[in-house]
N, C-alpha and C positions, 0 to 999 in steps of 0.2 A: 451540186455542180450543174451548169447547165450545157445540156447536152444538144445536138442539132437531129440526129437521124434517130432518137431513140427517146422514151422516157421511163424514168423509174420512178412508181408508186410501192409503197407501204402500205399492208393491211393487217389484219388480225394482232391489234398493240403493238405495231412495227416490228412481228416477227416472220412476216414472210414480205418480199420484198420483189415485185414483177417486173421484168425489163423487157418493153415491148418494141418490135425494131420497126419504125414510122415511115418507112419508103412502099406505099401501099402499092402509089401510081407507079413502080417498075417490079413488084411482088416481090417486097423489102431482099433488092438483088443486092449484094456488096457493094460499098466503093471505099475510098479509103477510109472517108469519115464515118461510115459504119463503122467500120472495123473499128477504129479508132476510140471510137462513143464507146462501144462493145467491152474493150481494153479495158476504157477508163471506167466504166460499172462496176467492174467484176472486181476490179480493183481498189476502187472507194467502199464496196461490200465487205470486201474479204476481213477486213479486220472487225466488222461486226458481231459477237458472240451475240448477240441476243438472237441474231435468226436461227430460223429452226428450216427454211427453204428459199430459194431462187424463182421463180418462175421464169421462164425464156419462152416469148411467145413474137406475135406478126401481126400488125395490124392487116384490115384487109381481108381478102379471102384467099392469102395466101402465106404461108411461114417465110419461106425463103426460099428465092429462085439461084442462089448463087452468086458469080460474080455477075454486074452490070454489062449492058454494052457497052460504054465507055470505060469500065476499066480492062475490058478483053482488048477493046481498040489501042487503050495505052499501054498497057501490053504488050504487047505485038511490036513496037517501037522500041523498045527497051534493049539496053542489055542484057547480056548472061545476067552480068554484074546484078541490074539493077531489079532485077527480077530475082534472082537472088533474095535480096535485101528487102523485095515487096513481097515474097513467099514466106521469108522467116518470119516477118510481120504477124502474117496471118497465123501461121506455127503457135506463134507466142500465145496467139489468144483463144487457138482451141485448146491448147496447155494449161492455160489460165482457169479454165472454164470446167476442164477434165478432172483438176485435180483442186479446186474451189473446196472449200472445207464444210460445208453444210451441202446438203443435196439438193441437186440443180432439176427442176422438173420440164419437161418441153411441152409445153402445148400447142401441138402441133395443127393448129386451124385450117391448113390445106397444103398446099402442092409446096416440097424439098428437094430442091437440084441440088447434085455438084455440091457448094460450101454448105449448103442448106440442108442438108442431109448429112454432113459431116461435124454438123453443128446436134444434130440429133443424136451423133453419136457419142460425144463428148458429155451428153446429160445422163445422168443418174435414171430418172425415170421418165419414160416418156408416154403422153399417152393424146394420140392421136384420132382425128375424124375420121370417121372410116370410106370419107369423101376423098382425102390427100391421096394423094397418088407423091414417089421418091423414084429417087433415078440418083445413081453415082454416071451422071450424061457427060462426064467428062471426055471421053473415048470420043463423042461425039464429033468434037471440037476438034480433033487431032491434038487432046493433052492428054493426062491421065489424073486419078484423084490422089495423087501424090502426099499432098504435108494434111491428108484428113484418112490418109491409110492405115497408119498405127493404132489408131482408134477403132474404125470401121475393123479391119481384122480382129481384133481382139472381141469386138463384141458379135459378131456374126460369123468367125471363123473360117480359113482360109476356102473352103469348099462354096461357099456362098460369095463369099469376094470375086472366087475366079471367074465366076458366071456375071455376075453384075456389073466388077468392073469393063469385063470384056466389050459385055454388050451394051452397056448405057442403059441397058434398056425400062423404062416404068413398069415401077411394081406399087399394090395396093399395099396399104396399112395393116389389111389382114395377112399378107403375104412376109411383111417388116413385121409384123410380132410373131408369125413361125420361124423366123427366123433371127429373132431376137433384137433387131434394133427396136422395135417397139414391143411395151407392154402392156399397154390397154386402147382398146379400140372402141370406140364407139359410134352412134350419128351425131351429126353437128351439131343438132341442137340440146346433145344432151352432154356436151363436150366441158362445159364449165361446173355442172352439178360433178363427172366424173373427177375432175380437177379438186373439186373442194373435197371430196372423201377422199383422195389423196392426201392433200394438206392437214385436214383433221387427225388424219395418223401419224403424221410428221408430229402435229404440234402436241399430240400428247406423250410424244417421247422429248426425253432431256436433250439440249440444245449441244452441252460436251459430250453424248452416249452418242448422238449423230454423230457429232463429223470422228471419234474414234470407230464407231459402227465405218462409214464410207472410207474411212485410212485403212482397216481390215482388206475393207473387197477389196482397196486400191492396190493394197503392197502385198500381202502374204502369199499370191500366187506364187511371185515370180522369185520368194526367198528360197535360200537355203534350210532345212533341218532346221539346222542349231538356231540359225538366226530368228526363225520362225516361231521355234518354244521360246525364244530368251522374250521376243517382241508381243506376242500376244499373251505370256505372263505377265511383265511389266505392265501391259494397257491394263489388263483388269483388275491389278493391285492398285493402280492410281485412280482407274474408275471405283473402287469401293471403298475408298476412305476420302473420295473428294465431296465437297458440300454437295453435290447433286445426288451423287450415289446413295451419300448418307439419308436422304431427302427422301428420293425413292424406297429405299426398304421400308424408312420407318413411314411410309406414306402404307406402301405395302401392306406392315403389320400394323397399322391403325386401321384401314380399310376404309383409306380416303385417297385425295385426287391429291400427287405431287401438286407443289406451290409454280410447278412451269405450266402448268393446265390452265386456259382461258378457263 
């Protein structure tokens, strides 16, 4: 598919798969046709079983500054209505992105506003320059970080929310991994070496053990008990008699490399 604000490349025998968001000249800020490109990626991916990761990254020297000024300007013009109907928009595709079935890594190349930071929180792993600097700067604005709060809480918990959302204010990378939106921090020129020993660990686990491994962390917090023993029995009975599982033991007890290993 060809896309306008974005491009997606294939590497390691097309099983990890990077979408890189191409508006460098306003610091890849939203507008619709991002979003949009963004949608339609994640969505031509998803039904892909061969990958084993996502990549989400920004051209430029910046990840994502948020919304544009042109789409704050049209905006502002809008209705309830119609603004409504432009917020669910965006919903859909941190949703999209949240709950993507292979794990989504961010490489986070510099500065995260606002959607751009709420886009880091929807990734699985992130791992970040320890030059970017994030801000939930929505407050700023007289808005709030509203349709990227359900994520953002979840992953940094209500005590860090009420500080950041309140204040807008920039915080470092090493700051976002004490506090959980990020997990590896590094300098920028060492930002892509950290990225591929992430990926290397991805790619030497089974491509079906991921995304049931990422449906684990996704759902079993928020079950009940019962539902909880019936669902992660089920998963591991179906994990150990499927070709992959089978694959892996007896890779195991041969003392060789499963057949998903480059």
């Amino acid at each position: 598919m060809t896309y306008t604000h974005i491009t997606v490349e294939r590497s390691f025998q097309d099983k990890v798969a990077t979408v890189t968001m191409r508006r460098a000249e306003v610091h890849n800020a939203f507008n619709t046709r991002l979003i949009q490109d963004l949608q339609a990626a994640f969505n031509d991916l998803f039904a892909d079983e061969k990958l084993h990761a996502v990549v989400l990254t920004g051209d430029g020297p910046s990840f994502s500054a948020g919304a544009d000024l042109n789409m704050m300007k049209a905006s502002a013009t809008f209705t309830q209505e119609q603004n409504l109907t432009d917020s669910l928009r965006l919903a859909d595709l941190f949703d999209t992105i949240n709950s993507f079935p292979c794990p989504v890594v961010a490489r986070v190349n510099g500065t995260a506003m606002g959607g751009g930071a709420g886009l880091i929180a929807v990734c699985d792993i992130v791992i970040a320059a320890e030059s970017a600097r994030l801000a939930f700067s929505e407050v700023k604005l007289g808005i709030a970080p509203a349709v990227i709060s359900p994520y953002v809480v979840r992953k940094i918990g209500e005590t860090h929310a009420r500080v950041l959302f309140v204040t807008g204010e920039r915080f470092s990378a090493t700051r976002g991994r004490e506090i959980g939106l990020v997990h590896t921090v590094v300098p920028l020129p060492e930002l892509d070496a950290a990225l591929e020993r992430t990926l290397n660990e991805l790619l030497s686990s089974g491509p079906q053990a991921l995304r049931a491994c990422k449906a684990l962390a996704l759902n079993v917090g928020s079950m009940q008990h019962e539902t909880a023993r019936r669902y992660t029995a089920e998963t591991i009975a179906a994990l150990r008699v499927s070709t992959e599982g089978q694959e892996g033991l007896r890779a195991f007890l041969e003392k060789r490399k499963p057949n998903w290993v480059l």
